[in-house]
Every structure is written in C-alpha cells, then in structure tokens.
N, C-alpha and C positions, 0 to 999 in steps of 0.2 A: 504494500500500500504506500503511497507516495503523500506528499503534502497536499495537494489538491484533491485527491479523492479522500481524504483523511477528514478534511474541513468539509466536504460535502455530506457526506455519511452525518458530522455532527449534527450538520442544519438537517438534513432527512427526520432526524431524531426528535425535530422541534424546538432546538433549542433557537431562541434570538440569536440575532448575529454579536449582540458583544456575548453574552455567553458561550458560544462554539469557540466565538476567536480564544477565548481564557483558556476552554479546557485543549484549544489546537495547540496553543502556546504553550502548555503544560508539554503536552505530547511529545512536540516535535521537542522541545528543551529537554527532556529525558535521550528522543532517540538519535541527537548529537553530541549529546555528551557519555552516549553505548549504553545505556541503561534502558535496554528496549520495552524487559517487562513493565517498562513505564510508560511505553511509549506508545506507538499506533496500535500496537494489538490489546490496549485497553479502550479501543472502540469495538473493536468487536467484542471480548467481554461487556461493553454497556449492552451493545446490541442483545445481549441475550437475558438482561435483566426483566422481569417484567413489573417493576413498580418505579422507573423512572420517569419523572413528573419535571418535563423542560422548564413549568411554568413557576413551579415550589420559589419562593426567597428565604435565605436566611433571615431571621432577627435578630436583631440586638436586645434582649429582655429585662438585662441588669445593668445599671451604669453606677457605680462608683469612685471615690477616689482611688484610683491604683487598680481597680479591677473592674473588671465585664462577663455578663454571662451571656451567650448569644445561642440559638437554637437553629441549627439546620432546618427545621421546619419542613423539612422532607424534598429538600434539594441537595446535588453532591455535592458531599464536604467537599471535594475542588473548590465551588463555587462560595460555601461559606469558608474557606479560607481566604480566597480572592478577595468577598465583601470582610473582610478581618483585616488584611494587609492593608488593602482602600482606605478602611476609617482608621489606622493605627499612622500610617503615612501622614494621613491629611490632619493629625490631632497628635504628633507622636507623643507619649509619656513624659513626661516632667516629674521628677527623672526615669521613675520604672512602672511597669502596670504589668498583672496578670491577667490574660483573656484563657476563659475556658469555652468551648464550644458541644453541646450536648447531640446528639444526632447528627454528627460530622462523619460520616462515610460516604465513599472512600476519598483518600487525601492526599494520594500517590506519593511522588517523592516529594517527599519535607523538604529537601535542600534549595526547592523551587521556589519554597516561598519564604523561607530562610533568605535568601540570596535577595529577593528584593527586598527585606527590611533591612537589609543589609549594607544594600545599592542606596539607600534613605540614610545612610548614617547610624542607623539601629543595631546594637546587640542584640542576637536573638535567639533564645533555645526554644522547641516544640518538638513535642513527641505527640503521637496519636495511637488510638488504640488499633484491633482489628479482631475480626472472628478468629479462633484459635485456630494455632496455625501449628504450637510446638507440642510437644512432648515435653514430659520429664528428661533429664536424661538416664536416669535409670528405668526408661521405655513407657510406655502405655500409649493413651489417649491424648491426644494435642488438650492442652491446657490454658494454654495462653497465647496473646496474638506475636504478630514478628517484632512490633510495639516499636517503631525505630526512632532514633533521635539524631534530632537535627542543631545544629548549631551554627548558625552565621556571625560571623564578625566582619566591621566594615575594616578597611582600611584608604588610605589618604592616597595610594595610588591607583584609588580603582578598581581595585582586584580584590574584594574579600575571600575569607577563608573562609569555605562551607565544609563543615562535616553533616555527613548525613551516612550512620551505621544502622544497620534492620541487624537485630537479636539471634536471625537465623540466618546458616551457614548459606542456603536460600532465601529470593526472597520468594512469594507467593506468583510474582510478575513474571519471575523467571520460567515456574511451571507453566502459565499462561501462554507464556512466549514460545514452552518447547524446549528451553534451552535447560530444562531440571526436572526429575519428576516431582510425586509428592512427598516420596519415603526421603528426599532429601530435605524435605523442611525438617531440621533440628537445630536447638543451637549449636552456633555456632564456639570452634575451641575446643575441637575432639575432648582427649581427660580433663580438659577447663573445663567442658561445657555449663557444667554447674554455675559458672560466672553470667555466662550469657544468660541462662535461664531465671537467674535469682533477679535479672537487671533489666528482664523482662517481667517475672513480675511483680517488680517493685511501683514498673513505668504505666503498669496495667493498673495497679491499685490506688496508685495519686491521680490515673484519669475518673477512673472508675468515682475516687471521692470525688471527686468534685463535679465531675459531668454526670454523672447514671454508669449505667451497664450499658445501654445501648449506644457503643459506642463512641469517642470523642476525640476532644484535641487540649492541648493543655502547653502554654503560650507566655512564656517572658519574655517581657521587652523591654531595653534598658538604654538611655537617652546617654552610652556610655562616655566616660570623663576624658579618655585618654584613648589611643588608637595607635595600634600595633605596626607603625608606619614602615619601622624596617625589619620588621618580622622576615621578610621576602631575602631582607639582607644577612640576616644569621644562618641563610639555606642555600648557598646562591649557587644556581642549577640543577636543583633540584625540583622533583615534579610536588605540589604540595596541595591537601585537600579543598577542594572545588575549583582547580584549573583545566582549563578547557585541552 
C-alpha cells in the first residue's frame, strides 16, 4: 500500500479530511522511520474493526490546575491524542501538568506524539495501556498489555531525543504486519524478562488508577528549565534515540 491509497482507504472509512490526514500522518511517520506495525497495515486492521465511529470526539471532562481528564468518547485514541497535543501546545503547562485520557485506544506509536510536544519545546513522558498482550514469564495466559513508554525531550538544535520502548520483545504491530507471530509476544530480556514484565505492570496499574480499565493514556508534561543542547555533542557519530 503506498501513501495515496493509504489516505484514500482513510477517507473510505468516513473519516473528515483533517482526521484521515492525522491518522495518515501517524502512519506514514511510523513506516519511515521502519516501524511498519505502525504503519499502513494499521488501516487494514481499522478496516476490520466493527465499532469504529469516524464521527466520535474526544472530550476534555476535567480541567484543573496541573491536571486534565479527557474521555475518548468512543473515537481512536490516535485522535484523542492528537486533540491532547492541540490543546497542550496551544496552553503549554506552566510549568508541568498531568493529562490522563480514559477510553484512549488504540494510540500507536507514543514516540509520534512525544516528538511533537517535543518539537513545542515540551518535556514529555506517556505511556498507554492495551488489551493483554504478555505472559508471565514463568508462562500462562497474557496478562498485561505491551504498555510502552515514551519519552521526548526537546533540544535547541532541532532534533529531540524520543525514546519510545513497548515491554515486549514484540510488539502486537509486528504480528499484524507479519513480520512476528503471537507466541513471540513476551517480555522482553530473555532471564531479565521479569524486569520487562514487572514494568509492565507497574505502567498498566498507574493507567488503570487513574483512567479505568478500559483502556488509556497517562501524560506529563513539563515546561522544562534547561535543555540538553549538547547532549548530540557527548555522542558525536553516533546513531541516538529518535533519529531518523
């Protein structure tokens, strides 16, 4: 599937044109930077959902000082992260604020929207939950989701530094894609694995307080004081987290 027929399929779907173009934007920023399970073949996954609702908006339900509660309201977390970024950008924190989002699925790669609060001069960590995905690692039944977290930092040349780790040695995008089955969703860190798993669900439980169960997103954002200007310079030629 290429970028043209990508953005078509969207609009087929119902969605408005500035919504296709976010979640195309989404896409295509996954499947140029090789992170495909993120990328076009999560249109064909939408295509097979049956309760996606083009026309749903997020809400914003709770405003206070330093914190927000916002409700998917039965539209893809893509998009209530998009409407999250929008009003965090245009209002940033003075100096930090926590946004939690309750019925935020699915939210792909965190590092995308990481990266624009980023691009705004924003500190930013987010993690999001998902339907379980892992195992113990002393085997059974998936228990918890891949739960990844994201971390962006700006810096003054341009180029922030996005981390964006998923819990499991796969991610779910991967099996999607083809390129993993399912028996390899486990954490990740062979005889580690227990770390991955514990930090999974540590990330599952701080969404789950504060959003519900039915999945979410869980969001600092910090108006930060100082900026890692030569970070690039203590590494110099080396490849470093979220360069293209």
């Amino acid at each position: 599937m290429g970028p043209e027929e990508a953005l078509d399929r969207l609009r087929a779907l119902g969605f408005d044109e500035g919504d296709a173009q976010t979640l195309f934007d989404h896409f295509d920023d996954a499947e140029r930077r090789g992170k495909a399970g993120h990328g076009y073949s999560r249109i064909e996954w939408l295509e097979t959902l049956p309760d996606v609702d083009p026309s749903a908006r997020p809400v914003r339900e709770l405003e206070a000082p330093g914190f927000e509660r916002w409700d998917g309201a039965g539209a893809l977390g893509y998009l209530t992260l998009r409407a999250i970024c929008d009003a965090t950008v245009a209002r940033p924190p003075d100096p930090a604020r926590v946004v939690v989002a309750r019925h935020c699925f699915p939210t792909g790669m965190l590092g995308h929207w990481v990266r624009r609060l980023a691009d705004a001069g924003l500190v930013a960590l987010l993690t999001a939950t998902s339907p379980p995905r892992l195992p113990h690692p002393d085997v059974g039944p998936p228990l918890v989701g891949t739960n990844p977290l994201a971390i962006g930092i700006p810096s003054e040349d341009g180029r922030p530094i996005v981390v964006d780790v998923s819990m499991g040695r796969v991610t779910y995008g991967d099996v999607l894609a083809g390129h993993a089955s399912a028996e390899d969703l486990v954490p990740f860190g062979g005889d580690q694995a227990h770390k991955a798993f514990a930090l999974a669900l540590g990330l599952q439980l701080l969404v789950e307080s504060c959003a519900g169960e039915d999945y979410g997103a869980f969001l600092v954002v910090v108006d930060g004081e100082f900026s890692p200007s030569d970070f690039r310079e203590r590494f110099p030629g080396l490849r470093l987290p979220g360069d293209s």
